[in-house]
C-alpha positions, 0 to 999 in steps of 0.5 A, spaced: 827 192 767 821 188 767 822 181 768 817 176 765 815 171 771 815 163 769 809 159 769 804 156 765 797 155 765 793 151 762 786 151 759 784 144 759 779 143 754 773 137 754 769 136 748 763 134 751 759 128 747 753 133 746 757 137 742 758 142 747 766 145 748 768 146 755 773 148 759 776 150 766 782 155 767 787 151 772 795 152 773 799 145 773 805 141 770 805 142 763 809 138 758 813 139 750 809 135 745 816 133 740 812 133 735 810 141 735 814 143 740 808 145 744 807 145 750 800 141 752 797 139 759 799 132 762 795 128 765 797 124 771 796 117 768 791 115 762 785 115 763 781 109 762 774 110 759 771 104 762 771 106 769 767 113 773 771 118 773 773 122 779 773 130 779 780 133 782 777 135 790 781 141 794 782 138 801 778 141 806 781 146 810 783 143 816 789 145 819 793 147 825 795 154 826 801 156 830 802 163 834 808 165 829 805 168 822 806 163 816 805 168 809 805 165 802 808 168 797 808 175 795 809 176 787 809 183 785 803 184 780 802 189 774 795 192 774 790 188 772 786 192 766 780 193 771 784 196 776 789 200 771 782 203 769 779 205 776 787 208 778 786 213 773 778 215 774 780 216 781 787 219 780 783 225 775 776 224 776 775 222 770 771 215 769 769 216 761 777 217 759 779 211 764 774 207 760 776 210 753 784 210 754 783 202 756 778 199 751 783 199 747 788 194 752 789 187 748 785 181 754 789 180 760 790 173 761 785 167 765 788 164 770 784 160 775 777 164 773 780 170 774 784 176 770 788 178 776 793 173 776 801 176 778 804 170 774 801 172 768 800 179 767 806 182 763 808 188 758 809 185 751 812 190 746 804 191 745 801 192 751 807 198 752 805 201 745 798 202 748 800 204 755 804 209 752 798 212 747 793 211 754 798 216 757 799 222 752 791 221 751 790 221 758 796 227 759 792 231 754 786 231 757 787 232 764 792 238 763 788 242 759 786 248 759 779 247 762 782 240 766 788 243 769 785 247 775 784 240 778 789 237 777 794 243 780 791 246 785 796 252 787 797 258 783 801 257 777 804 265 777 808 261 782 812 257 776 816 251 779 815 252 786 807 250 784 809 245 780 813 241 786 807 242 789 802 239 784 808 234 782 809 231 789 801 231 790 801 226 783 806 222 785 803 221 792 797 218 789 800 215 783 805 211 786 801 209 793 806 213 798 810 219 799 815 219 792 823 220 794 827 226 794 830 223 787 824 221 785 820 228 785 827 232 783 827 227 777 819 230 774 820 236 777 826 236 771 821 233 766 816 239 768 822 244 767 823 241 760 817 241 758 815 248 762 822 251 758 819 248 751 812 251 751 809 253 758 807 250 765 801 247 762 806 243 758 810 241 763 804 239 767 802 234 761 809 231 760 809 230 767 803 226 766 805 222 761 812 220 764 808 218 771 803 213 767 808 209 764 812 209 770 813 203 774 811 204 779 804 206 777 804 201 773 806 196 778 803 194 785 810 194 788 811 193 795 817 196 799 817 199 806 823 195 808 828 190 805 825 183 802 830 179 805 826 176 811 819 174 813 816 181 816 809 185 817 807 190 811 809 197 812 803 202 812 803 204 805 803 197 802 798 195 807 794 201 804 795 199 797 792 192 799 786 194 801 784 200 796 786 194 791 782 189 795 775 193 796 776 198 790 780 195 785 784 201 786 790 206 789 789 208 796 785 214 797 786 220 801 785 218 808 788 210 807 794 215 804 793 219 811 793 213 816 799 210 813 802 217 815 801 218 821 801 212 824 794 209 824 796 204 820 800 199 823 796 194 827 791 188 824 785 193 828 787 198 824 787 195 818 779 193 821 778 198 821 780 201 815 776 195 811 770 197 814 770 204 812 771 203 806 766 198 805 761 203 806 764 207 801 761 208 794 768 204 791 766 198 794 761 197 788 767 196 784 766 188 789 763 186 783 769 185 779 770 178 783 763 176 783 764 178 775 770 174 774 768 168 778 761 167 775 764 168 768 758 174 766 765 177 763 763 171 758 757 174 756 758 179 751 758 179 745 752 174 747 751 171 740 744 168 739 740 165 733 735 169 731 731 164 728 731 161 734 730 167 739 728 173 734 727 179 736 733 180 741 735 187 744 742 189 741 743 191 749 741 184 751 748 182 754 749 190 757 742 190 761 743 181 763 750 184 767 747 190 770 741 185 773 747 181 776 750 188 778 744 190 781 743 184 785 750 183 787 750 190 790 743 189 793 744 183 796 752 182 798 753 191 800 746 193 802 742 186 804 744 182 809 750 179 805 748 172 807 752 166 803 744 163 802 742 170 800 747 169 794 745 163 793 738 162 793 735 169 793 728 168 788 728 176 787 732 179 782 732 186 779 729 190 772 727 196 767 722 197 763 726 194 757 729 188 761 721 187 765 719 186 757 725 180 756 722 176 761 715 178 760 714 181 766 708 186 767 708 192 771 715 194 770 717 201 765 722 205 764 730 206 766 730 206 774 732 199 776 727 196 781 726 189 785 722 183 782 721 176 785 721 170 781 714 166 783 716 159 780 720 156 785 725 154 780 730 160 780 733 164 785 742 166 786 747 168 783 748 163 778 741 163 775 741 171 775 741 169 767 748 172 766 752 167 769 746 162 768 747 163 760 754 165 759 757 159 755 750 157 752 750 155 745 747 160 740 741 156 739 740 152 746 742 151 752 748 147 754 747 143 760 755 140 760 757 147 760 752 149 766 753 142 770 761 143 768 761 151 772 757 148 777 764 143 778 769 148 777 766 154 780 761 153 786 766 147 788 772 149 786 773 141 783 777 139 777 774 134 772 780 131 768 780 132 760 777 126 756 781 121 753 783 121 747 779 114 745 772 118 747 769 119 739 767 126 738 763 126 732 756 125 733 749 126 731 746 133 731 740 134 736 733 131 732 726 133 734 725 126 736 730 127 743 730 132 747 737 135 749 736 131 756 735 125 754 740 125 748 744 125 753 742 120 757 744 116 752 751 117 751 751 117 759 749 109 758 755 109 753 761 107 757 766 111 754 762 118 754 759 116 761 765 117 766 765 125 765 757 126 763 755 123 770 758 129 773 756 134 769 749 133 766 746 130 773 748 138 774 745 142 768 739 138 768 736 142 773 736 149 771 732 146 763 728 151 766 731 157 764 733 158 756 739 161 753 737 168 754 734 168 760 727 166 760 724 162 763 720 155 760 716 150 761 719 147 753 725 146 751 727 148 744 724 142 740 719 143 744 720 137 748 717 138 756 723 140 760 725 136 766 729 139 772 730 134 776 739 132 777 742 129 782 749 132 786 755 126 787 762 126 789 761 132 794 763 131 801 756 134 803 752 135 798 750 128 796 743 127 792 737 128 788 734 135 787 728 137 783 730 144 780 736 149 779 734 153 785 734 146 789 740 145 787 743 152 789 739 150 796 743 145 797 750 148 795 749 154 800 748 149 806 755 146 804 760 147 807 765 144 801 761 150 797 763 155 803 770 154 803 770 155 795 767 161 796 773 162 800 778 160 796 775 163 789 775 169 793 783 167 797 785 167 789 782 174 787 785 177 793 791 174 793 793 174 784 795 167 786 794 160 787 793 157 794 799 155 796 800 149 802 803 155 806 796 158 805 793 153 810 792 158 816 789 164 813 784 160 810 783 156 815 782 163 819 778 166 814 773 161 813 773 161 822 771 168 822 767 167 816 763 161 819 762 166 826 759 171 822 754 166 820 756 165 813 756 173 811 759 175 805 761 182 806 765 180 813 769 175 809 772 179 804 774 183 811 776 176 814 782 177 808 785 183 811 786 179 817 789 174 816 797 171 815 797 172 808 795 179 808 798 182 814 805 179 812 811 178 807 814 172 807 823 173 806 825 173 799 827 166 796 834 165 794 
């Protein structure tokens, strides 16, 4: 049966007095509004809109570990669509089926940025209805006639010895260890069923599609020893958590054989492991953290005016990810993965069609190739134009949406909602006053200023570059743009900047936005919120992070090193 777990997640929604809808994914106490019987999010107390509002700061990670293990909890987590997705490409080598069967899958919940969060990934009535259409779709195709070679690799003349055979190899793979006697006696009997009634082919497909709706494919269930008191991880459970950390995916055959032969047991092996399959051609799918956290996965469909930006490539939103794909790869998997890289960087990658977006010379064709931005105004990640413009309006940018993910994302701060008292309707943009100063006004405006003075100081910035990439020097009513801002409310951060990339400088050299990184990353890894339990393991990731001179690739192995990774805690009675 599958069990529903509680929780509530809130999107806190702030309308801010440009117009602009902003929000943030967190996780916190809810309420029932009598009057609809919904439930809302509740402040802690009223917010007065005569005083400066403070953002909601994580306390940084400063702790004291002690020699025994202390994880936090271990919720049992159905596949994510992303990871569904490449556990059946690696499981029948088939990635244009795997997209094709999950296309249809209805939107994986948000929690705290992220589309893997364990409390909120359910199967609905729906959601079994597509899983059962994706299996028989993808059991009819990878048992056909032309299919089946690769999928039983005995000779089927053998009739059900063979199958044994090619069922057990599936299980293996599918469920992430060694299937029980039990478990291979009961899809040997679908097999023979299905055999009976056609052909061994039959058989095969029926066995497909039953192991695609199973529990265990779908589920990562973690059950090496009993769960009633705090333990280490069994090798096949060590295993499933590295393939889904580095891959998004089931184990592979050498992770499936060091759990079997016992070379799989110790935090060394587990290095070990962690670093092999970085180098591997899977560890690209490490995208998906950098996708989720910086909100490109928000991009498409990008909806632009074409009055105010004719002439878009219908591709426009498809080319803007791989240039975020392209410089991820190139600088966390193949450069030199340095956090300041990740911020700062001023190069980027394009194609011939891209290269014609932004105006640059030289650049033709499909092949993806390096270019340096010379203005001295852009450079990271989040000015990669994907992340930078992802929640941009139609016809311009929006500076509260850039200053509000500058918050949330890159400093791991909440800002509370707005008071109800806050008037919403104001005038549209004029010709007169550019966005920047529009709101520069509202800043003065006691009502409006408590949440703007944290947001627009730190959109501002990034004026340079439009709501589709390009750089500038007007805005769009033509106004000269200005990037100046400043940062506050930061632990280490403090004062004025002069540009977006500036801004980013800033940020990479803080280690308020370093121990965000850390725990973007704890969230993604882990399918949860931080708990208090947690302290230790992020503070162990965030040492060894620090010893490697802030590198990204070894912080994503400092993960597998740590309390939470390594260890269960006991079951809660």
């Amino acid at each position: 049966m599958i069990r529903r777990l509680l929780g509530a997640v809130c999107f806190v929604s702030m309308v801010g007095c440009d117009g602009s809808i902003v929000g943030q994914r967190v996780e916190g106490a809810v309420g029932t509004d009598p009057s609809t019987g919904l439930t809302m999010p509740q402040r802690p107390d009223p917010i007065d809109p005569f005083r400066p509002v403070d953002p909601v700061t994580p306390k940084p990670i400063v702790t004291a570990c002690t020699a025994a293990p202390s994880p936090g909890s271990a919720p049992m987590r159905r596949l994510s669509h992303e990871e569904y997705e490449h556990a059946v490409e690696d499981l029948f080598g088939n990635a244009t089926l795997a997209r094709q069967v999950s296309a249809g899958f209805i939107q994986d919940s948000v929690s705290l940025g992220f589309r893997n969060g364990a409390r909120f990934l359910d199967v609905k009535a729906v959601m079994f209805q597509k899983y059962q259409e994706a299996a028989e779709t993808v059991a009819t195709q990878v048992t056909s006639t032309a299919n089946l070679p690769r999928l039983v690799t005995c000779n089927t003349s053998q009739g059900e010895a063979c199958a044994r055979q090619a069922i057990e190899r599936l299980l293996t793979r599918a469920f992430r260890r060694p299937p029980s006697t039990t478990d291979l006696d009961r899809y040997v009997g679908i097999w023979r069923r299905g055999a009976m009634a056609a052909d061994f082919r039959t058989g095969m497909e029926w066995v497909v599609g039953a192991v695609l709706q199973a529990p265990k494919f779908l589920y990562r269930v973690e059950v090496d020893a009993p769960n009633d008191a705090q333990r280490a991880l069994g090798p096949y459970e060590l295993a499933s958590r590295l393939s889904f950390l580095f891959w998004q995916s089931g184990p592979d055959d050498a992770l499936l054989e060091a759990a079997r032969t016992g070379q799989l047991a110790t935090a060394a092996d587990v290095e070990r492991e962690a670093r092999r399959m970085l180098t591997d051609p899977k560890a690209d799918r490490l995208f998906n953290f950098f996708e989720q956290w910086m909100d490109i996965d928000e991009l498409a469909p990008l909806k632009r005016d074409t009055t105010a930006f004719p002439g878009l490539s219908a591709g426009l939103a498809d080319l803007l990810r791989e240039e975020a794909h392209q410089f991820v790869q190139k600088t966390v998997l193949e450069g030199d993965g340095s956090f300041d890289t990740l911020m700062t960087s001023n190069t980027t990658y394009v194609n011939g069609e891209l290269a014609r977006h932004y105006g640059i010379a030289g650049i033709t064709g499909t092949t993806w190739q390096r270019h340096t931005f010379t203005s001295g105004l852009r450079g990271g990640l989040f000015m990669n134009t994907a992340a930078l413009v992802s929640h941009d309006k139609q016809s311009r940018t929006s500076i509260v949406n850039r200053g509000m993910r500058v918050r949330t994302q890159l400093l791991c701060q909440t800002v509370p909602a707005p008071p109800d008292n806050v008037p919403l309707n104001l005038q549209p943009i004029t010709g007169e006053f550019s966005q920047a100063d529009r709101l520069a006004q509202h800043r003065s405006d006691p009502s409006c200023s408590g949440c703007h003075t944290l947001l627009d100081p730190l959109g501002e910035p990034f004026e340079n570059v439009d709501a589709v990439g390009r750089e500038r020097t007007r805005d769009e009513g033509g106004h000269a743009v200005r990037t100046l801002g400043e940062v506050h409310a930061t632990r280490d951060a403090d004062g004025p900047v002069t540009s977006g990339l500036n801004l980013m400088q800033k940020l990479a050299a803080s280690d308020e936005a370093r121990e965000c990184l850390v725990t973007q990353l704890f969230r993604f890894g882990h399918g949860r919120q931080e708990e208090t339990g947690d302290l230790c393991s992020r503070q162990r990731a965030l040492e060894r992070f620090k010893t490697s001179s802030w590198n990204v690739r070894e912080l994503f192995v400092a993960l597998t090193q740590t309390d939470d990774f390594l260890y269960k805690p006991g079951a809660t009675p």
